[in-house]
N, C-alpha and C positions, 0 to 999 in steps of 0.2 A: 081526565086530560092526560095523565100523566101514560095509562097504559093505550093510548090514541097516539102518543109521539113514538113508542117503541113498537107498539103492536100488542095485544092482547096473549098471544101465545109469547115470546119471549118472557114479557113481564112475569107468567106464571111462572114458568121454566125458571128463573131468577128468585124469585119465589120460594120454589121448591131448596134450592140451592140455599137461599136465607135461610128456612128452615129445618135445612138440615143442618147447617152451624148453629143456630140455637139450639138443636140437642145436644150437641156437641159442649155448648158454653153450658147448660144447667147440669149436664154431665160430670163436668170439671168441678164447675162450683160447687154440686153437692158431695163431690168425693171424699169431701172429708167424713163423712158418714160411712164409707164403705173398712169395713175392719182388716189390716193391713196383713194379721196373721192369716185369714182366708183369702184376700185375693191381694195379694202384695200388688202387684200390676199394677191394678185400677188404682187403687188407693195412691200411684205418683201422678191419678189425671191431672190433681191441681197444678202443679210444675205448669202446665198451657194453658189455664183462664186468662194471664192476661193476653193471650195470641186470640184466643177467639171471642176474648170484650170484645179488643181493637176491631179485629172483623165485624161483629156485629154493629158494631159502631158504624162503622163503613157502611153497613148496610143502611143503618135506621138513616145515613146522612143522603146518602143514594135515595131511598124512596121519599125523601122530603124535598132534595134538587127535582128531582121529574113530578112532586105536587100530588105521588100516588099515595094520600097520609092513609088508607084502609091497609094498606101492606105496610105502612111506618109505623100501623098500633101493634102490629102482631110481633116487631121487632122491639117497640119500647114497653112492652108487656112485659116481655121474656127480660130485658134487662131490668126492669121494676123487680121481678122475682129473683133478681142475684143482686137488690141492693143492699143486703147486707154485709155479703163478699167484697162489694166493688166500695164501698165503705173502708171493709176490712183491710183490704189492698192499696187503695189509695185515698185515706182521709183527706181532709181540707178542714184545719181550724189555722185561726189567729191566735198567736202566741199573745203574752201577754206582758208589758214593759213591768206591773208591779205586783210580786207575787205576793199571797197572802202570809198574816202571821203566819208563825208557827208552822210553818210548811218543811218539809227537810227533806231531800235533794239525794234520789239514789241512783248511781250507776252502774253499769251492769260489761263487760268488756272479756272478751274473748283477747287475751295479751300476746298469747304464742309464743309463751315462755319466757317474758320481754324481749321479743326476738332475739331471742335465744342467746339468755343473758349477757349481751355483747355490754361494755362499755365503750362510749366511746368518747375519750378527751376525758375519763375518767368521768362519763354520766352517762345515763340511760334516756331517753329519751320518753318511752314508755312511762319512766316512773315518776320523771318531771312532771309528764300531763297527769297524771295519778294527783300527786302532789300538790298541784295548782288547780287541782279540779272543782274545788269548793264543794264535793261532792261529801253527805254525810255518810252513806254508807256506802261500800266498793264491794262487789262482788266479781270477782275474779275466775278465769276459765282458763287451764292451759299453763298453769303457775310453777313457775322453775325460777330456782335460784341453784347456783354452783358456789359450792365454797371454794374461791380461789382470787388469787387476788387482781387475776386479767379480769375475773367476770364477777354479775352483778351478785354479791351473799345475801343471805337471811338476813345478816347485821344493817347493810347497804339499805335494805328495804324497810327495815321497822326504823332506822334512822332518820331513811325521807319520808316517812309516813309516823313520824313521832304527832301528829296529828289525831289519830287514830288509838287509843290508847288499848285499845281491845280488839282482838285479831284470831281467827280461826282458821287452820290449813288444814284440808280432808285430801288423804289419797285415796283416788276413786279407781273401779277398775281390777281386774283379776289378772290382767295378761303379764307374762313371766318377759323379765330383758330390759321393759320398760315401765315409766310409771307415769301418772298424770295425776294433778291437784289441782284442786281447787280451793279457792280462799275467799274468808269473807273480813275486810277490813273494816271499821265501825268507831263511830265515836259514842256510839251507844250500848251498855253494857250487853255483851253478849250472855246470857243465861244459861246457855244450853247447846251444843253442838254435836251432831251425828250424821254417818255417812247413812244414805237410805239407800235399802238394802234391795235391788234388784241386780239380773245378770247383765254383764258387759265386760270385754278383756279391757276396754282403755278408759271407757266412760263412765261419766256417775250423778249423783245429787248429792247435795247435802241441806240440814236441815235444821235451821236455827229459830233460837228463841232469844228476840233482843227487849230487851225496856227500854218504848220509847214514851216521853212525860210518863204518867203514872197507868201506860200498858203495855201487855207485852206480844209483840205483833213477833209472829210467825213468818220466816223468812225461808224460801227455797232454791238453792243457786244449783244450776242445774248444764252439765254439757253431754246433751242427749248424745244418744249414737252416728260417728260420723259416717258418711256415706261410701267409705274407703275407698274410694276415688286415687288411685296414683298420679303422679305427674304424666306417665303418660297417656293415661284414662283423660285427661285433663287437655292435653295436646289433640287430642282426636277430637275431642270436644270443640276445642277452636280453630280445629284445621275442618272440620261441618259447617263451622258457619262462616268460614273465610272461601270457602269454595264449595260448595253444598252438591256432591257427585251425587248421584242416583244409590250407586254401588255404596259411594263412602258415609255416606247419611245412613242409610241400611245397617251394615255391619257396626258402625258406628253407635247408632241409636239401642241397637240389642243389645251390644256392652252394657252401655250406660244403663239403660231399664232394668237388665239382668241386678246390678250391683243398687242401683237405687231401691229396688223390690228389696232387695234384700234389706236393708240398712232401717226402710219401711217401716218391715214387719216387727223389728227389733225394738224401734222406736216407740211402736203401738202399746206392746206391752208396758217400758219404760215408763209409755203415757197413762198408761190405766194403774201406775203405781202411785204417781205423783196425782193422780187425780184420788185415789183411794187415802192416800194421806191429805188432802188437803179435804176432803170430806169427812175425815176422821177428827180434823184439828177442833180444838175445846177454843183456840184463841177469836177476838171477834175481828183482828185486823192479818189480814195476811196477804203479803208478796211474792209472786214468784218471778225467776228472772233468768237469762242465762241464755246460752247457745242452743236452738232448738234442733238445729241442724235441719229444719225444716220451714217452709212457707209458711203465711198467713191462712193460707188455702189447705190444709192438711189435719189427716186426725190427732194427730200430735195437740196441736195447737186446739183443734173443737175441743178434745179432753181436758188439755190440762186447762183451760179457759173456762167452761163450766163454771157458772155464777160469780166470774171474774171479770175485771174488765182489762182491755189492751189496752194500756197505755197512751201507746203510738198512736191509736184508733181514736181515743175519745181527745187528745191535745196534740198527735203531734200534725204534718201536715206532707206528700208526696207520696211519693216510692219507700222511701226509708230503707234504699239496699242499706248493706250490714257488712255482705260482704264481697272484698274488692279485692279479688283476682279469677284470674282463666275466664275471666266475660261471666261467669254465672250471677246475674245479675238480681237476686234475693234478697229481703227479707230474712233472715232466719233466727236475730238476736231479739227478747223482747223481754217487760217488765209489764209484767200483770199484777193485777191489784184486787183486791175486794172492794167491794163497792162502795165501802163505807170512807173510800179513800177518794180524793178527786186528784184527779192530776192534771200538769200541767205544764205547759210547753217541750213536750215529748221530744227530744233531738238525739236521730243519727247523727253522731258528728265526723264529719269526715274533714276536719284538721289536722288529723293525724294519721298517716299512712304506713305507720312500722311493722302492723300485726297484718294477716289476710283478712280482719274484721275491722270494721268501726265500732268505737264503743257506742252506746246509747244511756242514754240520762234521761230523768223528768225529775221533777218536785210534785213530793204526794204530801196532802194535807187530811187530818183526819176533817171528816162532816160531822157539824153538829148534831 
């Protein structure tokens, strides 16, 4: 009926066009498989899976208005074949009003220095939500304290965080002028602490052993490589989508690709370190968590996720952006877990707008 109301030749021709955007879409989704040291390029298709779900979407919604369901199976095929993507990308669970015993509650927050240790009224804002987070253990990305008395000190922080009675700060990172840290705050005896040792001038991992009840889970807080992105790498970015020129998208989009390729490839490695120690670990519960600087759709994230589970994926429920500036509208913070852990009610929370991230939390319970 359906290709009786358009015509037999259009319909195909439409067709053809569907078809070609499901290459396109199982292209993206499987990108994270293609290894970012050999073709940095490809490896940022995922960045557009969810532009050519929506399309396909479009389409499968198309060939079921005009009733043509033989061309709506060869569209709900191809997206059956990316449900684990489109899972990965935009879960759908029910949170839960009452969490189980013994559950303990970790967060994970890209802080931005507490924007940048400002006080203000003689508080932080950043360190308050820290503070009142009911969160057991804090990992931390981007961790600056200035000793001074306008800005927020070391003293300032382990005061409001006298919560936490054990506390580790790693500077990660080789580059000369500046430095970056990371921190992992805990009310659970930290055991063990070390920076893991791969290249990057700003970024890094580190890598803990905490006792929680009577084990000791492995913990990896981790702010992969950023995409060095300037402000005004960032400007051209939303001056593309606020007026999309032919000319200005072109030069525009080769910047962008040129620098994300790059940051990629970097990442990859990063990736196959933290997956090399996490397949190396003796421990049987282990977390990993932190600024990916990457999608859900990326080798970053297949690697270091390998016999892990996403968090966000198995309890939380949306989009879960992370991070909220220049429109780049991502995913890239996350807490993964071993399987042996469930988790549960998985939250971006965006009540808080000080840092360019939202933190994310869940409650992970060991399984019986």
């Amino acid at each position: 009926m359906g290709i009786r109301h358009i015509g037999r030749f259009v319909a195909y021709l439409i067709l053809a066009v569907n078809i070609f955007f499901i290459g396109l879409l199982l292209l993206t989704a499987y990108s994270p498989y293609i290894k970012p040291a050999a073709h940095p390029v490809e490896s940022c298709f995922g960045l557009a899976f969810p532009i050519f779900l929506v399309i396909n979407i479009c389409f499968l919604v198309f060939w079921l208005i005009i009733q043509n369901y033989k061309f709506s199976l060869v569209t709900l095929i191809s997206l059956l074949l990316c449900y684990p993507q489109i899972r990965t990308y935009f879960p759908i669970n029910f949170h839960t009003n009452k969490l189980p015993e013994n559950s303990f509650k970790v967060l994970s927050y890209n802080i931005m220095g507490f924007d940048g240790a400002v006080k203000k009224d003689g508080e932080n804002p950043i360190l308050n939500y820290l503070k009142n987070s009911g969160a057991d253990i804090l990992c931390l990305q981007e961790y600056q304290t200035i000793e001074s008395s306008h800005y927020l000190s070391q003293k300032d922080v382990e005061k409001a965080l006298k919560d936490y009675p054990y506390h580790k700060i790693q500077t990660v990172g080789s580059g000369k002028g500046h430095t970056n840290r990371i921190a992992c705050y805990s009310k659970y005896p930290i055991l063990s602490s070390r920076r893991l040792d791969y290249a990057s001038e700003y970024n890094g991992s580190a890598v803990y052993e905490l006792i929680i009840g009577e084990d000791t889970v492995m913990l990896i807080n981790n702010h992969l490589e950023s995409n060095k992105l300037t402000k005004e790498d960032k400007v051209v970015y939303e001056s593309m989508l606020k007026s999309p020129e032919t000319k200005k998208v072109k030069s525009g989009a080769r910047l962008l690709i040129r620098k994300l390729a790059e940051a990629s490839a970097i990442r990859g490695s990063q990736a196959d370190s933290i997956a090399q120690e996490i397949a190396s670990s003796q421990h049987p519960y282990i977390i990993v968590c932190g600024d990916f600087n990457d999608t859900p759709i990326s080798y970053a994230h297949r690697v270091i996720g390998q016999g892990l589970n996403d968090t966000f994926t198995q309890s939380g429920r949306g989009l879960g952006i992370s991070y909220n500036q220049n429109k780049f509208y991502f995913r890239i913070d996350n807490i993964l877990a071993s399987k042996n852990l469930k988790s549960y009610n998985c939250t971006v929370d965006r009540s808080i707008k000080e840092s360019d991230h939202y933190p994310i939390w869940c409650y992970l319970k060991k399984k019986e």
